[in-house]
C-alpha positions as CSV (number, residue, x, y, z in Angstrom):
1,X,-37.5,37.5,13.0
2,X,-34.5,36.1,11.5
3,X,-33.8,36.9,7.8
4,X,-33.3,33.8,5.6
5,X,-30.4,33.1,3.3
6,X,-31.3,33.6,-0.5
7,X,-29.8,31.9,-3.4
8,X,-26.7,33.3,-4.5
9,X,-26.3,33.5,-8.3
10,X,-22.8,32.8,-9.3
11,X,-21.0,32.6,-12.6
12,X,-17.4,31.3,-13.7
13,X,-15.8,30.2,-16.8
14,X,-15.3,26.0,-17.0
15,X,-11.4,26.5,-17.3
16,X,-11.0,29.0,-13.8
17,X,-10.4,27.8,-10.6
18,X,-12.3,30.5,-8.4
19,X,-12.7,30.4,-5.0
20,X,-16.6,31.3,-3.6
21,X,-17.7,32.1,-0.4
22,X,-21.4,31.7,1.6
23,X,-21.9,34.0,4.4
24,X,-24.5,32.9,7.2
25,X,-23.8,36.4,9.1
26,X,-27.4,37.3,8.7
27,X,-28.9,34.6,10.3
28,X,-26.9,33.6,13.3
29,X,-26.1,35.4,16.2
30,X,-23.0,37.3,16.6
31,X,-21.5,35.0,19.1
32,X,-22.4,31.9,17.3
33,X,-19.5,30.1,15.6
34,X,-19.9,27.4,12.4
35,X,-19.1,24.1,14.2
36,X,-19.4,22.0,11.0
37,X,-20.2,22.5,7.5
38,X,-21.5,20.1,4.5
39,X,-20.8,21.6,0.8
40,X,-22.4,19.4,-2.0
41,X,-23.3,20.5,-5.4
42,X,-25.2,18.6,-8.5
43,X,-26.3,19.8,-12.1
44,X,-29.4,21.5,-11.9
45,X,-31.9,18.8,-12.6
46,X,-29.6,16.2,-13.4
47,X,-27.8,15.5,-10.0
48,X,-24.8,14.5,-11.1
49,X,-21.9,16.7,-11.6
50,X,-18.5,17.2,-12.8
51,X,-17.7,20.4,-10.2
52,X,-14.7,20.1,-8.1
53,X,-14.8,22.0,-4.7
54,X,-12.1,22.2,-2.8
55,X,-10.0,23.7,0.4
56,X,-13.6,24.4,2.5
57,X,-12.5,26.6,5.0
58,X,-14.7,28.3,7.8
59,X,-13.7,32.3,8.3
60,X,-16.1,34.4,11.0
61,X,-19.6,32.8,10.1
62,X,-19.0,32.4,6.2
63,X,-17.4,29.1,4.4
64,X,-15.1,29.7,1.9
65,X,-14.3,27.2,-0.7
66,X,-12.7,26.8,-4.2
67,X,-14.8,25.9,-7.4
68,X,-13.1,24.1,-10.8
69,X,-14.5,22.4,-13.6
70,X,-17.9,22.2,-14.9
71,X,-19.3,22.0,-18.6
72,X,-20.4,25.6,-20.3
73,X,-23.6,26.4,-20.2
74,X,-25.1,24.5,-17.5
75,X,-26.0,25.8,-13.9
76,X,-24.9,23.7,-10.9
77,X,-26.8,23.9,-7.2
78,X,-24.3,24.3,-4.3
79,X,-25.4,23.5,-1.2
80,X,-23.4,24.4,2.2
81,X,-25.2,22.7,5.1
82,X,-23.7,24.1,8.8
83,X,-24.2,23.4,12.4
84,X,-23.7,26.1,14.8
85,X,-22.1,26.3,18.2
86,X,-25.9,27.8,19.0
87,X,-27.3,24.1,18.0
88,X,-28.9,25.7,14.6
89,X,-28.3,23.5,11.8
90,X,-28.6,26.3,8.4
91,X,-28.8,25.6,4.7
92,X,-27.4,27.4,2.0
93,X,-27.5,27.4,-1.7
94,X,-26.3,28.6,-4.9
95,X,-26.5,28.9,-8.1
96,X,-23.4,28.6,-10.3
97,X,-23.6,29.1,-14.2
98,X,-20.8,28.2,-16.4
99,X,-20.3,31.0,-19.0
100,X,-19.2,30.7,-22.2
């Protein structure tokens, strides 16, 4: 049965410029390759947001992508959406809380 991709809980200061990554490893086969990827994020139960993500770049089966802005003390959803070479089309998400 195949495992399914939890939330990741990430955190990052309003004034860094981090880069985050999302790893579908577990849930595709190893000979399946990301053929295109979706990365969207809103303010958790707003929908609009003030994130900037940036230089989305596929490596193995995981997106990699770089995070700035955001207001302290709110949590944004990421979402990376990805087709694979195996016809699946996966979802991730994550959580990312601006710190103080």
């Amino acid at each position: 049965m195949p495992q399914t991709i939890c939330p990741q809980n990430l955190v990052k200061q309003s004034s860094e410029i981090r880069q985050f990554s999302m790893d579908f490893s577990n849930v595709m086969d190893t000979s399946e390759t990301i053929a295109t990827k979706v990365v969207s994020s809103e303010l958790r139960g707003m929908g609009t947001t003030d994130l900037t993500i940036s230089s989305i770049s596929i490596s193995g089966q995981t997106i990699v992508m770089t995070i700035s802005g955001g207001t302290r003390a709110q949590t944004y959803r990421v979402e990376v959406i990805i087709t694979t070479s195996g016809g699946q089309t996966l979802e991730g998400d994550g959580l990312l809380r601006i710190s103080n």
